[in-house]
N, C-alpha and C positions, 0 to 999 in steps of 0.2 A: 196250757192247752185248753181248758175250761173256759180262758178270756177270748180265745182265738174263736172257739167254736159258738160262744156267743155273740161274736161280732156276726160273722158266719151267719147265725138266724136271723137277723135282720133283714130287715126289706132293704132294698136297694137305695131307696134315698134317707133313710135314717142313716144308713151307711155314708152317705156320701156328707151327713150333715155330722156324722162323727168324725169323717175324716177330716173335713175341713174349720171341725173346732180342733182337734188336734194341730194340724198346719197353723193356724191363727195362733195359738198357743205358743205354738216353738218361735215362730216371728216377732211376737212381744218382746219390747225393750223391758229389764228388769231392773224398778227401782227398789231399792231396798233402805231404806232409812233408820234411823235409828235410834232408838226413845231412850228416856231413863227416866226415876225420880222426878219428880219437878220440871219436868219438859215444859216447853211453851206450847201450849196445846196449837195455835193459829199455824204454828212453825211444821207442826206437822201438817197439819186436816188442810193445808192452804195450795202448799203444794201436789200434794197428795189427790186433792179435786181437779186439780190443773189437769195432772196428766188421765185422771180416769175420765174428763169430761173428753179430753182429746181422744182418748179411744172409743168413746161412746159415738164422738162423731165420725171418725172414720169406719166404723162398724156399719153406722147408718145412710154413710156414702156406698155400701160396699164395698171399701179395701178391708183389709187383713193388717194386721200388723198392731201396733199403738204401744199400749204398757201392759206390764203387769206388776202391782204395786204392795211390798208387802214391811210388815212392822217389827222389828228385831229389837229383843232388848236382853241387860244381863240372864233373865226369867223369862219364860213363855208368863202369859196370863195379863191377869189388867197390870198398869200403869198408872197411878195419879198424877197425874200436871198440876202446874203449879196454880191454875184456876179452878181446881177442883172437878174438874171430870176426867172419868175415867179412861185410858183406850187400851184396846188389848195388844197384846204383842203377840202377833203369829206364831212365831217361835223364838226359844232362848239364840242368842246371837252364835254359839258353838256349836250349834247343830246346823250353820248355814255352808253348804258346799258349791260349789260352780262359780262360773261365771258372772258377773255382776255386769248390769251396764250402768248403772249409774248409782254413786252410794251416795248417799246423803244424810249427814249428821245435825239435828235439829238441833235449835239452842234452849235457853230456857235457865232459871236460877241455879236449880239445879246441874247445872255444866260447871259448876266450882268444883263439885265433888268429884264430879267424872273426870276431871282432868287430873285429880288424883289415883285414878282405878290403873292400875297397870296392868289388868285383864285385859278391862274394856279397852282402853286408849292403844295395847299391844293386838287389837284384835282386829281395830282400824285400820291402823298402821299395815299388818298383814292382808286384810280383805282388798286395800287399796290396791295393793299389787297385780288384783283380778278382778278390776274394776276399769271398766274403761275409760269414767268420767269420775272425780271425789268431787261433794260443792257438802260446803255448811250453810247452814240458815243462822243469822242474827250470831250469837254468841256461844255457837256451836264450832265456831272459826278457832277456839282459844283449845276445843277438841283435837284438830286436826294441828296443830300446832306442838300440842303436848306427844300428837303423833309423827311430828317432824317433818309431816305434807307439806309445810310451809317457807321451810325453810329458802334462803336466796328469793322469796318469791315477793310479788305486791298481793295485798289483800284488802280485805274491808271487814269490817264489822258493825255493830252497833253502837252509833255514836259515842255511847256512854262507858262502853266498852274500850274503844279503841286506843285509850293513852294506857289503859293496863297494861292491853294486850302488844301495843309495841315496848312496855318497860319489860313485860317480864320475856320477851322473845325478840330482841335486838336484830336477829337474823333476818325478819322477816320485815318486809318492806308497808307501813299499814299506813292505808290512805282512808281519812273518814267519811268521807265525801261521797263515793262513788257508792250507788244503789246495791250494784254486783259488781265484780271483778269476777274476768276471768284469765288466769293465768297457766296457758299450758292448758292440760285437763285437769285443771284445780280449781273450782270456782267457788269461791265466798261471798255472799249476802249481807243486808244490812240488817235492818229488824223487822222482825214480823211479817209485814206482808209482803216486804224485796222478797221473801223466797219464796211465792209468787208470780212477780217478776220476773224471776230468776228460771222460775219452773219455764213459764212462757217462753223465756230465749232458747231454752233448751230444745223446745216443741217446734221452736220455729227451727232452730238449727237440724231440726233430726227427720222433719215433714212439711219444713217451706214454710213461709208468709201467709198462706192463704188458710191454713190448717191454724195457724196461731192468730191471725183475725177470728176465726171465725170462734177460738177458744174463748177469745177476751169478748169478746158480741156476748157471748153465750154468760159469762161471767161478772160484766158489765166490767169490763178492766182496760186502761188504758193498752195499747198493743206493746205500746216503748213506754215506760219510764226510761228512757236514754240510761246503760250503766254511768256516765255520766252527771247523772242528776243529783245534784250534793242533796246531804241529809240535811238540809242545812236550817230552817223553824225551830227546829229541836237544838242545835248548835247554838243559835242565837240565845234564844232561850237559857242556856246551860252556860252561856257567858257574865254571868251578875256578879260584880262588884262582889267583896265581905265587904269593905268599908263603907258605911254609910253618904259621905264625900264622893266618895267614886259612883255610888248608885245613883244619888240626884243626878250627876251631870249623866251618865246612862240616858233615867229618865228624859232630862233635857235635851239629850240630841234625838230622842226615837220623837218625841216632841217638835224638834223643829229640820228636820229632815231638807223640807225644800228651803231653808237659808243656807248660806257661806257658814262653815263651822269649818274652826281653825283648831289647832293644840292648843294655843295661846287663851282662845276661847274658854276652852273645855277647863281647862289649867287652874284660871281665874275664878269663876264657879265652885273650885273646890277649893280657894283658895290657896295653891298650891303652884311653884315656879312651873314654867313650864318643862325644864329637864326633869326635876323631883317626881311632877305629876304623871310624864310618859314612862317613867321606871316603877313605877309603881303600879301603872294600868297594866303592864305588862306582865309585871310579876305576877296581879290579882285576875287578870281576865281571859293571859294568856297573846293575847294579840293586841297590836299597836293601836294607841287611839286611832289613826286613819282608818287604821284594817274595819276594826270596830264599825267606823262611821261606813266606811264602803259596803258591809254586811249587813248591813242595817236600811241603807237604802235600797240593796240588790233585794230583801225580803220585802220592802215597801212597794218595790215594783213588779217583782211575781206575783204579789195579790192582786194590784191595779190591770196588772199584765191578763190573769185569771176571771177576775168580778167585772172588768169594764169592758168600755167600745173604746174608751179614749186612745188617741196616736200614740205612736211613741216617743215622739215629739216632745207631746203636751205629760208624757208620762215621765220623762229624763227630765222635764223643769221643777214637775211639781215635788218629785222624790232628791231633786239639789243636785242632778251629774253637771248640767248647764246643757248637754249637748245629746242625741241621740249614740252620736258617738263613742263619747264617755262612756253613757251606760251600758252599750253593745259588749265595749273592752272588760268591763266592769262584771259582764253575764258572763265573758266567755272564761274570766279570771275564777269566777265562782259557782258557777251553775255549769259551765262547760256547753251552755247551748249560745245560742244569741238568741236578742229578746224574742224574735218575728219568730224560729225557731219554736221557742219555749210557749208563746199562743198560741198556737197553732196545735199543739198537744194538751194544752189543758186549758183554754178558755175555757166557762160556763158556757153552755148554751141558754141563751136568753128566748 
């Protein structure tokens, strides 16, 4: 009664500017994410800007509506992450009731522990059910897994992540490639800034194209990293020989890119037959000498693709496809875009 009669004394347009924070309020999409121990700090505060910047702009267009963003963790209070600063958690995770539109569990080192929490992971697992969208950020995927979200499904995670998380969960179909995946209302991220990305798709899928440019303008963010866009520098990278034999000829093919390079080639350099040499590059790197050489040129031309003016022509001779062709099959085998595609989203601007 006290509330009533205080709104009641108000002047007429305080009134009207209460009611229509109250309406704004009830319209807000609710994210609710969810911290622990050792979180990856970027995994949260990344997406988290994503969707407050997108309500900030729609406030300042004058619509209604956007997010309302809040921090759940086992404890209300601060959290340490694993880079050392602190964030607070709004409230402890068991005091959260209603509706959820969108739950998102961040990753971070600390996601080995929690996937042992049978609190937390049972708590997932139940919130999902009133949740209209679940997504993980990075290594928060091996959360929602422990929760059983994943099962029958495709997913993604963090590169470095991803042979774990398909040995220790067989069910689940895990692609390392892909920035996001979204499957059903299930969507998984790759690392760090994909759930960013990932935020953005969402902003675009919930309030169009125009509202998700104007996010990423605002942000300085590409609009698409295409979920398509393999994780793939960091992959390359994470492919190195043990043997000392196998790294030289490594080195010697990132080395000579635009020649003819054969097995036999490669073979010979380590001094090793050519059957012997491909069984062993295999066992040690994971993929076929060709694959290897294919990945190696497809990263040589995403840079030239990114840093140059050169054709694409003059860019499939120098990186060794022979043909624009070639290389096209070659992008769309590993990158999922084709070349002209893939400039066109991330040339420098010179």
């Amino acid at each position: 009664m006290a509330e009533s009669e205080g709104f009641l004394s108000l002047q007429p347009e305080a009134r009207r500017r209460m009611i229509a924070v109250m309406r704004d309020e009830r319209t807000r999409k609710k994210v609710t994410m969810v911290i622990y121990p050792d979180v990856q700090v970027l995994d949260v505060t990344g997406p988290v800007e994503v969707f407050n910047v997108a309500s900030r702009l729609l406030e300042a267009d004058g619509r209604s509506g956007g997010y309302s963003t809040e921090l759940l963790a086992p404890v209300a209070g601060v959290v340490a992450t694993s880079g050392g600063i602190r964030l607070v958690a709004d409230r402890a995770m068991s005091s959260q009731r209603g509706p959820i539109d969108t739950l998102m569990v961040a990753g971070g080192i600390g996601s080995r522990t929690v996937c042992k929490d049978a609190a937390l992971v049972g708590w997932v697992a139940r919130a999902s059910r009133r949740s209209r969208r679940v997504a993980s950020i990075c290594s928060g995927a091996a959360i929602l897994a422990a929760a059983g979200l994943l099962d029958g499904r495709r997913a993604t995670t963090h590169w470095a992540y991803a042979d774990e998380l398909a040995r220790s969960h067989r069910e689940i179909e895990v692609d390392p490639d892909p920035v996001y995946v979204r499957d059903g209302s299930i969507y998984t991220s790759a690392g760090v800034t994909s759930g960013m990305d990932l935020a953005l798709a969402m902003v675009e899928e919930d309030f169009g194209r125009e509202l998700a440019l104007s996010v990423a303008r605002w942000l300085v963010m590409f609009l698409k990293r295409p979920g398509g866009q393999s994780q793939f520098s960091a992959q390359l990278a994470a492919q190195e020989a043990e043997r000392e034999p196998l790294r030289e000829v490594q080195a010697w093919v990132l080395d000579n890119l635009s020649s003819r390079i054969a097995v036999e080639d490669m073979a010979s350099r380590a001094g090793m037959s050519a059957r012997n040499f491909a069984r062993a590059f295999v066992r040690e790197v994971g993929v076929t000498p060709a694959r290897f050489v294919e990945r190696a040129r497809v990263e040589q031309a995403r840079r030239r693709l990114e840093e140059s003016r050169a054709g694409v022509e003059e860019i499939a001779d120098d990186c060794g496809f022979g043909s624009a062709e070639t290389m096209r099959r070659a992008f769309l085998r590993n990158v999922r875009v084709a070349p002209a595609d893939y400039r066109s989203r991330f040339q420098m601007r010179h």
